[in-house]
KOLGUDO-183578 format. One record per residue (C-alpha): z, y, x. Coordinates in steps of 0.001 Angstrom, whole numbers, plus 500000, padded with zeros to 6 digits. Each point is the difference from the previous one (the first is absolute). Layout:
N
ZYX...
This chain:
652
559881758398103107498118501071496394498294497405498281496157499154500439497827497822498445499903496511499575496443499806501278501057501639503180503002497455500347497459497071499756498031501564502637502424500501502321501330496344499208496366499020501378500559502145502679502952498551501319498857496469499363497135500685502670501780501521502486502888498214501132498090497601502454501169499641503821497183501075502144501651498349503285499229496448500157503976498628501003500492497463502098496427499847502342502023499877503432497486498839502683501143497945503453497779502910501789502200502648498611503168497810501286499016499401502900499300504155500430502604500892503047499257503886499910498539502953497773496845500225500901500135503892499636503347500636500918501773497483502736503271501673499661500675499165496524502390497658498912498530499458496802497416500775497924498357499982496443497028497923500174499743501529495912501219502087497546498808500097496222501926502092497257498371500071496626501558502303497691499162500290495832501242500813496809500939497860497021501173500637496466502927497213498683500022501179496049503478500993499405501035500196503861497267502878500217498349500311503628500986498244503108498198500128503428499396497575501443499313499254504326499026497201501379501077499566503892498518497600502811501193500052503005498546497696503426501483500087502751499898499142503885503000499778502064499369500155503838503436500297501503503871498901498681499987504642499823497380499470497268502427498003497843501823502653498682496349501059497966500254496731498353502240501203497700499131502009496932502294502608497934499039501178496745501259503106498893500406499811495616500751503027498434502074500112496919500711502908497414501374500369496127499936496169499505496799499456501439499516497783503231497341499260502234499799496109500415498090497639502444498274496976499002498088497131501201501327499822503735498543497341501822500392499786503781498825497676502937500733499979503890497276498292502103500687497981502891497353497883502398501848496916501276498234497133502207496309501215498907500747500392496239501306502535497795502738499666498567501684502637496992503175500456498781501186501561496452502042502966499323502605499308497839501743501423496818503328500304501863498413501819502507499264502894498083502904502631499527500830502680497542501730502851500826501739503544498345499409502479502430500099503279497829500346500937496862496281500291499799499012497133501886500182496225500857498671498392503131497934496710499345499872497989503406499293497079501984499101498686503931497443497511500317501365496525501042499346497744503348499191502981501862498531499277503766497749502314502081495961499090499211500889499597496097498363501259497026501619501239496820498908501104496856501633500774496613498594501599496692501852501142497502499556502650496525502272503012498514500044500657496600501153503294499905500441502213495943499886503366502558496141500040499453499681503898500525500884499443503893497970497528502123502406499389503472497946501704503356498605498136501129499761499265504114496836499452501864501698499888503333503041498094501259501531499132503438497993497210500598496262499921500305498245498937496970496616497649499883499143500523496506501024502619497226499046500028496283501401502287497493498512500020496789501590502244496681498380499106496951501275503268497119498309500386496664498491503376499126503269500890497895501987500209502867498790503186502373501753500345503399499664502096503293499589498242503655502232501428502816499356498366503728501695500336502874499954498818503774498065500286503237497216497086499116497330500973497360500306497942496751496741499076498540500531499860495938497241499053497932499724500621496576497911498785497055500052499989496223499293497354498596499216499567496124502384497521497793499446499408496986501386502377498520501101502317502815499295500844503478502160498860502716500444501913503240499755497682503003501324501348503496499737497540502658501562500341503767498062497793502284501033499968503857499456497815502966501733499981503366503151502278499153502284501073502662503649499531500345501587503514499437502457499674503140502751501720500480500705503299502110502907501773501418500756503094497878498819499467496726502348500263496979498478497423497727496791497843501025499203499817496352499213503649499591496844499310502064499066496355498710496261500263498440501204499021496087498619501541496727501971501215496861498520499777496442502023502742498431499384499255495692498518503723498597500007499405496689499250496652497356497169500976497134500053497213497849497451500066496311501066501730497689502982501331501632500781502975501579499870500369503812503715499345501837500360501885503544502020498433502156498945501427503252502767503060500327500870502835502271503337500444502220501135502111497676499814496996496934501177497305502228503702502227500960500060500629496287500202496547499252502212499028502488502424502584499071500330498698496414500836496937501059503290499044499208500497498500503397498827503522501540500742503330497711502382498501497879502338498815502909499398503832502019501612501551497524503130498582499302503040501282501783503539499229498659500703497168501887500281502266503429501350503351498331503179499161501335498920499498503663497676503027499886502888501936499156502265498596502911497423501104502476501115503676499186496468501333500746500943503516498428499662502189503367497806498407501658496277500864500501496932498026499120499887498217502981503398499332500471499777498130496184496770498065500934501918498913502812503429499150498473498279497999496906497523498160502161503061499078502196501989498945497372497010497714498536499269498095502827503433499218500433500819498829496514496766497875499299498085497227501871496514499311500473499408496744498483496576500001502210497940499546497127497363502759499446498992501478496819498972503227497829502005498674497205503893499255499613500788496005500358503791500377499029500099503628498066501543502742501820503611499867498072500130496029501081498636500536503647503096503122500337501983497554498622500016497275502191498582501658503020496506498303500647496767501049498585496263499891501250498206503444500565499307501006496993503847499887499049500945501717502964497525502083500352500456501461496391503964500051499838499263502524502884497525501950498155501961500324497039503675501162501998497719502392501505498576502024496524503443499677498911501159501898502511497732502823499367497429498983502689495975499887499203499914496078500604497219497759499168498881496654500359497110498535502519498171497088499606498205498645502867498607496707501035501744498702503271497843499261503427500177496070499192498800500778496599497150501749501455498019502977498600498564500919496571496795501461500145499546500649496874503125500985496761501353496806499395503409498891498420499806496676502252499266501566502743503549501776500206503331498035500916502380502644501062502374502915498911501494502490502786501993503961498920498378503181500413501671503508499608498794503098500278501919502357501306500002504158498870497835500795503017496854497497498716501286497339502698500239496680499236502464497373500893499036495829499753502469497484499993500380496334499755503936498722499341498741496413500565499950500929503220503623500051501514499431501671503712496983502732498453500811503724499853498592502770497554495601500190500954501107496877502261497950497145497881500087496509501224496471499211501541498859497303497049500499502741497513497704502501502292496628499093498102497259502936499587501224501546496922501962499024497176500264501738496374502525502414499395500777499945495727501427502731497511502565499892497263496922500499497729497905497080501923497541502107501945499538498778503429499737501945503415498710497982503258502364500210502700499383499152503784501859497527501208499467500123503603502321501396502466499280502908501898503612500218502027499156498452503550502453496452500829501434500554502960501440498000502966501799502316502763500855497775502911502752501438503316499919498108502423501981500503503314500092497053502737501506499765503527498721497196502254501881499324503112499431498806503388500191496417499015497078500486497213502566500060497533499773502288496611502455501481497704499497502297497565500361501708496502497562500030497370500222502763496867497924499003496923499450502193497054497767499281497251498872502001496928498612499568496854498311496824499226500374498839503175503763500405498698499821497705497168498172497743502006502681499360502754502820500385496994497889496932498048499943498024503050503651500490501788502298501277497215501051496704498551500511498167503726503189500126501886499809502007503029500230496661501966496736498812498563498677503436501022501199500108503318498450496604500443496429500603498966499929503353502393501345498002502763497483497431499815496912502183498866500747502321502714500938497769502663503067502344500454503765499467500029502093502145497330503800501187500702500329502468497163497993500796497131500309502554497340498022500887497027500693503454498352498717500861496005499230496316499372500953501214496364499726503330499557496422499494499115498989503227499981500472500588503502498637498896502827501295496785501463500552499640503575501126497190502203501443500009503452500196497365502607501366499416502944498106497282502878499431498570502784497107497649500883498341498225503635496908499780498031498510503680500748498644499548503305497282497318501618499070499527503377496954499072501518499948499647503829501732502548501225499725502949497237501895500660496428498444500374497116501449501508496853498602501022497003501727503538499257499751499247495984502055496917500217500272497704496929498638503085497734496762499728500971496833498595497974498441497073500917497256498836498572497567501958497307500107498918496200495865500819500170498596497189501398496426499868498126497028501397501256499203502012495953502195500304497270499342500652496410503288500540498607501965503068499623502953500448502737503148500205497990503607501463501826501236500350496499501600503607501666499280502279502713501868498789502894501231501065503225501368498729502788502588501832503256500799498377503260502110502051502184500811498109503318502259500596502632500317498063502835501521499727503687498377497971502201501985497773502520501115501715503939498127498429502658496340500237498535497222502165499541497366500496497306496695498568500775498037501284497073500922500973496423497999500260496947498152502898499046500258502373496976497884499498497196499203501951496725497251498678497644499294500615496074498001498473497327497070501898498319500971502349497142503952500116501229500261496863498282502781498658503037500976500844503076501444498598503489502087501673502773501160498639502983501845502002503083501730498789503126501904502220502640502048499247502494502494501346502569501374498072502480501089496857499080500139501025496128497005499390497263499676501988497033497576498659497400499060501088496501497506498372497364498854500912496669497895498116497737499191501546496813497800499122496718499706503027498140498545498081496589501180496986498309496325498682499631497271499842502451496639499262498717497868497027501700497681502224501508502215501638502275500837496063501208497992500286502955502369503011501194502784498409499103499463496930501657499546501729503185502988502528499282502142496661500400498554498385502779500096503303501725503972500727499626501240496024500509497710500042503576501695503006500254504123499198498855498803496499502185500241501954503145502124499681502208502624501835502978499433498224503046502509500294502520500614499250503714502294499142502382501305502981502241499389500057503606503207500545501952499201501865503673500217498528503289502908500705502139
């Protein structure tokens, strides 16, 4: 930061001396508030915030330069024993070149009433935890003591942070409903920054200038009342995406007698910068630590594919995900080959680099991961991730994640699926590069089942499943003993297993398919004297993850997906069908899905086939309504059932 002048120093001295006071007033609990049993707005809630206030300013420390400075408050109601886990706070403190964000000033009491009379009880010192959990950041936290349903707890607390060009986002909305909100962001005129909102509810932000001094000072103030929780819905990659929350992105500084500083920078700046790095650029291009191996995979004759292929093979098996997330390397890609563990970045990289050294067009992608959410606008903090791309002669691309043991070539794992990520150059320029997956998960399910006179069933059932639905099963069943696998079928399926066979389990470019051999009393119920049997068995869908009446969230598959049933079944000698369900076809608008359902029968043998198919991976909330009513239509309809009866034998 370039000098300036010692009159501006004393002013801003007098501007940080008048603006460090608490607004909250900590510590006025009332017996009414108590004795409160239920949110008045919201009588589901476990908890809520009865307030909020954040008050966020600037202040210059001489030598130390500028730190920022935010003040927290936090009150809190607690309605149930599922509301204590929000009485607990985690703060996130970023740290970078020797510089550390640090917390000050916590102070912390849980309110109890006891026999008429309230009663309090302290937070204390060793009740606060530290902990490392990147290289970027420590987690400040603490739970709030004495902790019984009807409490109150409140804690305020300040960070001091020397990262004044980057105020956090900050959230308007959480998953509890909130009474009372006040933001307020107090910036002198030197430092000039753009808003960016985001979120369903509208976010009222005042602004005034006021005149110091000796300077103006921009005021923005968030005031809101009555806040509702932002609950949770089925199909939605990261709530946060969609939490109402505001970014103050720093544009540039313009200080007296100094000339103006940008900071507010382009994609194109931002992948510059992070390929300079040493942790980044540096690392990509060193390669003599795997010459050796790269040789030894003889990829002379082979074709571009069948390189992409061998090296990404070759990667995953070699190195281990460390599960730590990152764009930059944590160990340094000669340690992490070394010793066989690294975090993505290391991986990721190493993979990149065996690639362009053996004459392939491979380049790095950094992406933010779906817990990480979504950056809206260029942002080096806003990225966490580094997957492979190659492009192939033809103009085709290839992605690829080695952290990911049981993933294929264009097979991503689904947290690394996350709108678009940005693809960068040897020379730093930067390309944007969908992420999402536009190769349809698929589940192909044969199912062939004999049920005798006695009502009992046996059977074979022939699985296959495909791309990420793939990696998926290979995640989940890989790593157990076929034992443990046998066991879980048996008891989710209410079936008996005598042999069981899975084919590809690690050829993981293949489909994987599973066969199984049964037997099971459970198929068939009787109610006076007729037989009912639902022709799907235990394949069908039972209940409908779209349960509200509106939605204003996004439906997200991840993938296209599609489901096959193909049934064959033989019904028991001795009985007649009643009724049987009917064929069905339906589609949602704009062939965003499909459904297909088809019965036939001859004699005493059924022959059923259903398809359900999603032809996008995202499904916007206005076509809710329809989708809603696509489910309930095809669970009504796989809910049907064969209804058998009794035959009648002649008279003699």
């Amino acid at each position: 930061m370039k000098k300036i002048t010692t009159i501006l120093l004393c002013t801003l001295f007098l501007f940080s001396s008048n603006s460090n006071s608490q607004e909250a007033k900590f510590g006025k609990v009332t017996k009414e508030e108590l004795k409160e049993t239920k949110h008045p707005l919201d009588s589901t809630a476990d908890a809520a915030y009865l307030q909020r206030t954040k008050k966020i300013y600037y202040q210059f420390n001489g030598s130390q330069g500028w730190s920022l400075i935010t003040d927290v408050y936090v009150k809190l109601k607690i309605y149930s024993e599922e509301g204590f886990k929000h009485a607990q706070e985690k703060i996130n403190l970023y740290q970078h070149g020797g510089k550390k964000e640090k917390t000050t000033s916590i102070k912390a009491y849980t309110y109890l009433l006891k026999n008429g009379n309230l009663e309090k009880q302290k937070l204390s010192k060793d009740q606060i935890f530290t902990e490392e959990t990147s290289d970027n950041y420590s987690l400040k936290k603490f739970t709030m003591p004495a902790l019984k349903t009807g409490a109150i707890v409140e804690w305020k607390y300040s960070i001091r942070s020397p990262f004044f060009w980057y105020i956090n986002k900050q959230n308007l909305q959480y998953d509890i409903p909130i009474n009372k909100l006040k933001t307020k962001i107090y910036i002198p005129e030197y430092f000039v920054f753009k808003q960016h909102t985001k979120g369903y509810l509208p976010i009222q932000l005042a602004h005034e200038r006021k005149n110091k001094t000796n300077f103006f000072e921009n005021v923005y103030t968030i005031n809101s009342q009555d806040v509702p929780a932002l609950k949770k819905e089925p199909f939605v990659s990261n709530l946060n995406n969609y939490r109402s929350s505001i970014d103050f992105e720093l544009s540039y500084t313009d200080f007296p007698n100094t000339v103006r500083e940008h900071y507010s920078t382009n994609w194109d700046d931002i992948c510059k910068d992070i390929y300079k790095s040493s942790k980044f650029g540096t690392e990509l291009n060193k390669h003599n630590y795997f010459n050796d191996d790269l040789l030894a995979l003889k990829l002379t004759d082979k074709s571009e594919a069948q390189k992409v292929t061998s090296i990404f093979e070759f990667v995953k098996q070699k190195l281990n995900w460390d599960k730590t997330s990152s764009k930059y390397t944590k160990y340094g890609v000669k340690k992490a080959y070394e010793t066989g563990v690294g975090n993505s970045a290391d991986i990721n990289l190493i993979l990149t680099a065996m690639l362009r050294e053996a004459g392939l067009l491979a380049r790095p992608i950094i992406s933010s991961t779906r817990d990480y959410g979504i950056p809206l606008f260029p942002t080096q903090k806003g990225l966490n991730y580094v997957i492979a791309s190659v492009k192939l002669a033809n103009g085709n691309y290839i992605l690829l994640d080695a952290t990911e043991k049981f993933s294929s070539p264009n097979s991503l794992p689904l947290r690394v699926m996350n709108w678009n990520g940005r693809l960068i150059t040897k020379d730093g320029r930067t390309l944007s590069m969908p992420l999402k997956s536009k190769i349809f998960s698929k589940e192909s399910q044969l199912l062939s089942i004999n049920i005798d006179s006695n009502f009992h069933a046996s059977g074979f059932l022939r699985s296959s499943v495909f791309n990420l639905s793939a990696l998926n099963y290979r995640n989940k069943n890989n790593n157990l003993t076929e034992e443990k696998q046998i066991a879980s079928l048996e008891k989710k399926l209410d079936i008996e297993i005598h042999n069981f066979k899975t084919t590809n389990a690690h050829a993981y470019h293949k489909p994987l398919t599973r066969l199984i051999q049964f037997e099971s009393d459970e198929f068939v119920e009787q109610i006076n004297n007729k037989y009912y049997i639902n022709p799907e068995f235990f394949l069908q869908d039972k209940i409908s993850p779209f349960k509200n009446e509106s939605r204003v969230f996004p439906i997200d598959y991840g993938t296209p997906w599609e489901e096959k049933f193909s049934i064959q079944i033989t019904l028991p000698q001795g009985y007649v069908i009643e009724s049987i369900p009917t064929p069905l076809g339906i589609a949602l608008p704009d062939n965003l899905g499909s459904f297909k359902y088809n019965i036939t029968n001859t004699g005493n043998k059924l022959s059923l086939n259903v398809t359900s198919k999603i032809n996008t991976d995202l499904i916007l909330p206005e076509y809710y309504p329809h989708l809603k009513e696509y489910y309930k239509t095809l669970i009504a309809k796989q809910s049907e059932k064969i209804v058998l009866v009794k035959k009648q034998t002649s008279a003699i």
